[in-house]
N, C-alpha and C positions, 0 to 999 in steps of 0.2 A: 454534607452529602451532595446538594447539589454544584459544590465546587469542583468535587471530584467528575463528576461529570463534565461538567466545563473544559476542565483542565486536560481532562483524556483526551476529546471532543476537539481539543487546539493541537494538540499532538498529531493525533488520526489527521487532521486536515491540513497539518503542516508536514509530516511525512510521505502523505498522497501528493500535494504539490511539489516537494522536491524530488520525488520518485520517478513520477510518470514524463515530465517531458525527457529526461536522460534517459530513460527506457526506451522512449520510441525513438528519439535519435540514436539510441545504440544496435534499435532495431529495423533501422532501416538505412543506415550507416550503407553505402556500397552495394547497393540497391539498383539496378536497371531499372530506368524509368518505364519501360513498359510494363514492368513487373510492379510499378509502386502501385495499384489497384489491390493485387493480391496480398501483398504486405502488408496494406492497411486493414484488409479485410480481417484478415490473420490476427494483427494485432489486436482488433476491436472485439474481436470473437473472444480469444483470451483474456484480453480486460473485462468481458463480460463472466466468461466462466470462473475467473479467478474470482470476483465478485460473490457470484452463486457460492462457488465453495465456500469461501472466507464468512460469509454468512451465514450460512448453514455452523460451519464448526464456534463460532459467535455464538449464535443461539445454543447450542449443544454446551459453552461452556456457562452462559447465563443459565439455563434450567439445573445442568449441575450444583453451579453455584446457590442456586433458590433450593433444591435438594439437599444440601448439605449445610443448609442456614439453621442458625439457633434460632432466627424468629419464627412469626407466623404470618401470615397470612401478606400484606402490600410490603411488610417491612422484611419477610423473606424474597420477594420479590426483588428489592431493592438491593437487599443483599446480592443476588444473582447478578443480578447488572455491575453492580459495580463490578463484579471480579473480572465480567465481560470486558468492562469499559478498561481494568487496568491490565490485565493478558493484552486487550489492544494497541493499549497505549505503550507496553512493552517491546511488542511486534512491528511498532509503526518508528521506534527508538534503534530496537537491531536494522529495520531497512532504510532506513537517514543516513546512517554510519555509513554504509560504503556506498551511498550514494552520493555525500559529501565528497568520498575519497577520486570518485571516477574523474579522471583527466581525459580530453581528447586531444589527438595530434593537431598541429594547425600550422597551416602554412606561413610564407614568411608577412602575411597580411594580416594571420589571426584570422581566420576563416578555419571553420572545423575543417579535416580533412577524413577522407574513408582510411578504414585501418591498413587495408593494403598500398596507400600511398605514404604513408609515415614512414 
């Protein structure tokens, strides 16, 4: 049981890592530096909100899952989590995939470039 955990736990932290820095570079790609204040702001807001949500519907599928458990009482519990931990670990596996996939243009140095110079 506690593997299971683990295992999700390395997925969740290894889909977070290759997600977010190609996000914020894709999100601030072509960015007026006067404006990189608000971009960042922008981004950090949403990385927060997305947060709150994805937490929120977390917990909503762990109490489900402890709801719909054949155990009782910490081993229904347990039961909930997991299912959290493996819907997680699923969702952390579809956003890797084409985060793997994302190419950037680059100059002839290999220096990223903005999308409108490619």
């Amino acid at each position: 049981m506690a593997g299971d955990a683990v295992a999700a736990g390395v997925l969740v932290g290894a889909g977070t890592s290759l997600i977010m820095m190609p996000a914020v570079v894709a999100a601030t790609s072509g960015i007026d530096p006067r404006d990189a204040g608000v971009a960042s702001g922008l981004i950090n807001m949403c990385r927060q909100l997305g947060a709150a949500l994805g937490l929120a519907a977390l917990v909503t599928v762990a109490t489900t899952g402890t709801g719909h458990s054949d155990g009782s009482g910490n081993a229904a519990v347990v039961d909930g989590d997991r299912t959290a931990f493996h819907a997680l670990a699923a969702l952390s596996l579809l956003g890797t995939g084409p985060a793997l996939l994302l190419r950037t243009a680059q100059d002839d140095e290999g220096r990223p470039q903005p999308p409108d110079a490619a």
